[in-house]
N, C-alpha and C positions, 0 to 999 in steps of 0.2 A: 635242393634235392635232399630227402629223407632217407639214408642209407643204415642198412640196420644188420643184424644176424641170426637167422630162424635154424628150426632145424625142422625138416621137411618130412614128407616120406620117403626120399631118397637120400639124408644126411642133412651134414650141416651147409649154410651155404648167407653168403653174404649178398645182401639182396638190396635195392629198390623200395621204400613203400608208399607206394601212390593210392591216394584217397582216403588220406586222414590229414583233418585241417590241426592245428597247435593245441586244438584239446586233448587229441588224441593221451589214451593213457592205455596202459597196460594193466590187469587187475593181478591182486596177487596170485594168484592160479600160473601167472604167466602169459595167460590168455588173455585176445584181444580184453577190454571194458567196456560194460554198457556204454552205447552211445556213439560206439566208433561204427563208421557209414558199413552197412553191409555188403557194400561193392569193394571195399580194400582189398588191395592184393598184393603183394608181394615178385619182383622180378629178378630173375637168380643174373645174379652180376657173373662172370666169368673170371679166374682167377683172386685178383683182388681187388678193392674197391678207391684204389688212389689213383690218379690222376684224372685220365678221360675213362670211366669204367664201360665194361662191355657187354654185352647179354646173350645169355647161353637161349633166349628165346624160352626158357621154363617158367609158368609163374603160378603160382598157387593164390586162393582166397587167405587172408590175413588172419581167418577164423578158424583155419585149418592149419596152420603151422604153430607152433613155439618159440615165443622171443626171447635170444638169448641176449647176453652182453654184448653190444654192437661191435666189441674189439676186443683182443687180447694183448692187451701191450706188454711189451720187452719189460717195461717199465713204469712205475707208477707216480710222479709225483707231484708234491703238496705242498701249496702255502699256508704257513699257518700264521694268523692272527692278523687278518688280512683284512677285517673288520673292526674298524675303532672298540663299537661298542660291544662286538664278542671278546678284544682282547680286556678290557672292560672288566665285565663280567669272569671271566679266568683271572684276575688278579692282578693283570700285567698291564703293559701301556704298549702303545701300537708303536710296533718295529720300525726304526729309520731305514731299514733295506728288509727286503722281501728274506719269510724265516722261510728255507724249504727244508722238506723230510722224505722219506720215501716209503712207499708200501710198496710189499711183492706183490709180482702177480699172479701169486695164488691166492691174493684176497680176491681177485673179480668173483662176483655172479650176475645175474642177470635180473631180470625184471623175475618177482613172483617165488623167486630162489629163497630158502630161509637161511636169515642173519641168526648165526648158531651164539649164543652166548657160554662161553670156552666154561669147562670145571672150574671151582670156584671164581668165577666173574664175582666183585660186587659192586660194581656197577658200569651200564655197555650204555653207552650215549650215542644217539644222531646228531649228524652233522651233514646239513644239507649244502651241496654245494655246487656250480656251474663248474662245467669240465671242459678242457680244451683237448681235441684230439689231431696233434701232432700227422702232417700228411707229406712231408719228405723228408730226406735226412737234413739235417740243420748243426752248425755249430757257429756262433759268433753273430750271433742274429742282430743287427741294430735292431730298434724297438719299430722304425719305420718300417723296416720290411718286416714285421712280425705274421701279418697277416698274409703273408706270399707260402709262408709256413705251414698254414694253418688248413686242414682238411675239414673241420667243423667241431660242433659243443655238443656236447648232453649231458646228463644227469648224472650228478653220485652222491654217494653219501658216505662219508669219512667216519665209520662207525668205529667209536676208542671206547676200550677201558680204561673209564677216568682214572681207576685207584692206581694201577699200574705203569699209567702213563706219570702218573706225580712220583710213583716209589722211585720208579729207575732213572727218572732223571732226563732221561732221552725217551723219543715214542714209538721207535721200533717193533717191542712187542706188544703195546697197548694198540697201535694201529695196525699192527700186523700178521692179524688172526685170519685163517681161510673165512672166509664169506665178507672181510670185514671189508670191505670196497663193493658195492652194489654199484654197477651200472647201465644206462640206458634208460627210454627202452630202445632210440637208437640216435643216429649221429645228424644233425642241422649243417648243411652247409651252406643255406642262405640265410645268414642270421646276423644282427649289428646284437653284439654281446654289450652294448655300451651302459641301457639302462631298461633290464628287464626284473619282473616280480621275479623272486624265488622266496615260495615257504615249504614249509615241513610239516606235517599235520601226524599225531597218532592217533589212532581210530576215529579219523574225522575229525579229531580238535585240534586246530590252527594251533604249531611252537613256536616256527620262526614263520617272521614276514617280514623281508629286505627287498634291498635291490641293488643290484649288478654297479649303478653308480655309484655306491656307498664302496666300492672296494678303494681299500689304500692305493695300493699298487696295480693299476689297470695292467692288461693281458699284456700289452705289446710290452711294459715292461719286464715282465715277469716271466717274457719270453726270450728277453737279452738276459735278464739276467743270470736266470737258468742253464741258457745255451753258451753263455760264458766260463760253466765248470763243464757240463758234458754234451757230448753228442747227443742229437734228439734223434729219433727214429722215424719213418714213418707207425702208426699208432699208437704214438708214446700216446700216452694220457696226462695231464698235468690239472690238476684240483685248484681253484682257484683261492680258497677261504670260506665261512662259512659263517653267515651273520650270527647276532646274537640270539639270544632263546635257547639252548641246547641244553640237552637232559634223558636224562636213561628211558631206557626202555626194558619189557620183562615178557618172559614168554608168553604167547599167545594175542600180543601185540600185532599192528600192520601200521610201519612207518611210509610215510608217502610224500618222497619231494618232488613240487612243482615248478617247473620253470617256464616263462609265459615265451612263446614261440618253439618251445618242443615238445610237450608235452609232461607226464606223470610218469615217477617212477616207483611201483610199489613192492614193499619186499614183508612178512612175514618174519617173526622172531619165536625165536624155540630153545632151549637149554642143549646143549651138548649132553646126548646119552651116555 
């Protein structure tokens, strides 16, 4: 099932979306992408969208609504370096224990939203990355039941300011700018996360090109390990790593990460006014 979150002409609403195969993408408008089937449409789930969801019987064309960020989680968090040859590339060696960090979530946006480059930025990096979305409460997870946890994956992009992520020492404020969490364009919950493409492309040209196998730390660990310091929520969000390739971007750019079984997520860059 493809569960996602539009906003309609009668509000916002966390929905169903039937008849878009894994190419499915999002353009940066927000709006459906050439190519996605002209029959999609969207079915308004009832309340909220964990466990058995329910339907309010509403359902609009997919070309007529607004995808937003499939969730708004409590909480946001991140592994980092979670990739040999991204930690590599950053200077450092790949961690014996999963590194986590957290962004707020007033970084979410959604598909097509512009990633704002903060007053003096000197330099705002993509960071393409699979996302796990957290679908009951959980604390002390063995890595076996990890997937009992688990509501479904999609798309983010861990967008840092390199410069300020090295001054401070820690990445709170470099990773934790409003827009700087892009997600969607919505949530997989038939998916084997074990070994799938993910790349990053700016204006069409291929940065990163990984795969889900290359991760240090596979999911179910990274979901004991996690659920060993805090409570997980349902829709927590949890960032998995982020292959190698990574590099700024500048306004007037469109970063787009691909993940093969969910689709594209594309987001738009602009300077903070």
């Amino acid at each position: 099932m493809r569960l996602g979150r539009v906003a309609t002409p009668s509000g916002v609403a966390f929905v169903s979306v039937d008849g878009v195969d894994e190419e499915g993408a999002t353009a940066a408008s927000g709006t459906p992408a050439a190519g996605v089937p002209a029959g999609a449409t969207v079915r308004e789930i009832a309340e909220h969208p964990f466990g058995d969801p329910t339907y309010t019987g509403r359902s609009w064309p997919l070309a007529d609504v607004r995808v937003l960020a499939p969730i708004l989680a409590s909480k946001v968090i991140c592994v980092g370096k979670n990739y040999a040859a991204h930690a590599a590339e950053m200077g450092g060696v790949a961690p014996a224990d999963p590194v986590i960090f957290l962004k707020p979530n007033t970084s979410i946006i959604g598909p097509g939203a512009p990633i704002v480059r903060p007053k003096g930025a000197e330099r705002v990096d993509y960071e393409g990355e699979l996302a796990v979305v957290i679908g009951r409460p959980c604390r002390n997870v063995p890595a076996r039941s990890a997937a009992d946890v688990i509501l479904g994956y999609t798309i983010a992009n861990d967008v840092t300011e390199r410069a300020q992520q090295k001054a401070d020492g820690q990445w709170t404020r470099g990773k934790g700018y409003d827009t700087f969490c892009p997600l969607g364009p919505w949530i997989e919950t038939a998916l084997d996360p074990g070994d799938l493409r993910i790349s990053t492309s700016v204006n069409g040209a291929i940065r990163q090109d990984g795969r889900t196998s290359d991760l240090l730390h596979d999911i179910p660990s990274i979901i004991e390990w996690i659920s060993a310091v805090m409570t997980l929520l349902p829709g927590d969000v949890i960032l998995t790593g982020t292959p190698e390739g990574v590099g700024p971007v500048v306004a007037g750019d469109t970063v787009s990460v691909s993940i093969e079984g969910i689709g594209t997520l594309s987001n738009p860059v602009e300077d903070a006014k």
